[in-house]
N, C-alpha and C positions, 0 to 999 in steps of 0.2 A: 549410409542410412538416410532414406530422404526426411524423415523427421530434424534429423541435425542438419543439414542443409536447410533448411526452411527455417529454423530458427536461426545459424546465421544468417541468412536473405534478411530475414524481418528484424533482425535485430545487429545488422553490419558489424558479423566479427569479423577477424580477420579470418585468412586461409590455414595458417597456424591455429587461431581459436578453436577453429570449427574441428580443424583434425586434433584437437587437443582432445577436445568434449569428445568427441565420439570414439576414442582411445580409451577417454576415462567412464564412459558408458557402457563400453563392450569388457571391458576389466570388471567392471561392478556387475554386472550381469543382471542388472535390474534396469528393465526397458520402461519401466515403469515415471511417472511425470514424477515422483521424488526420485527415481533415479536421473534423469536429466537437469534437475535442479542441482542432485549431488555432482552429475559430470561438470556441471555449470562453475561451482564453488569450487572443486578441484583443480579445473583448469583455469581461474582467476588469480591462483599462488605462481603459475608460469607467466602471467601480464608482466610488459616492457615497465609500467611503472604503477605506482601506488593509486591513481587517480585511476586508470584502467581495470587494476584490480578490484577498486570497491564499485565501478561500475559491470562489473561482472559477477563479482557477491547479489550484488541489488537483483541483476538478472536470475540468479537462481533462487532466491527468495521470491519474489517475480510469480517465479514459473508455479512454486508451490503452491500460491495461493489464487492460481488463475480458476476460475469455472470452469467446470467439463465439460462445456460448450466448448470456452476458447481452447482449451487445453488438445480437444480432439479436432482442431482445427491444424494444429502443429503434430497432432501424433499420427493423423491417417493415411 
């Protein structure tokens, strides 16, 4: 999905992140900007360490509260 690609590019997760999120996006069936936020926080409990996890938490809080400008910047 190029929407989860684009936010790893913009926000350097790794190659594991990015197939993490979009495993737990396509699971959750909701394409929707709080579902990419929920993929976000789901796949922040599989981070290598504690510090990467809550930098992955922040990202999907992040994502929730972007404008629907930015927001459709990463979804189109």
């Amino acid at each position: 999905m190029q929407a989860t690609e684009r936010l790893a590019k913009e926000h350097d997760l790794t190659e594991t992140e990015g197939g993490s999120v979009l495993s737990f996006l396509a699971a959750g069936g909701d394409l929707s900007q709080w579902g990419m936020a929920n993929a976000v926080t789901a796949a922040a409990k599989g981070a290598d360490n504690f510090d990467r996890q809550e930098e992955l938490e922040r990202l999907g809080g992040a994502l929730v509260a972007l404008p629907a400008g930015e927001w459709s910047k990463i979804a189109r």
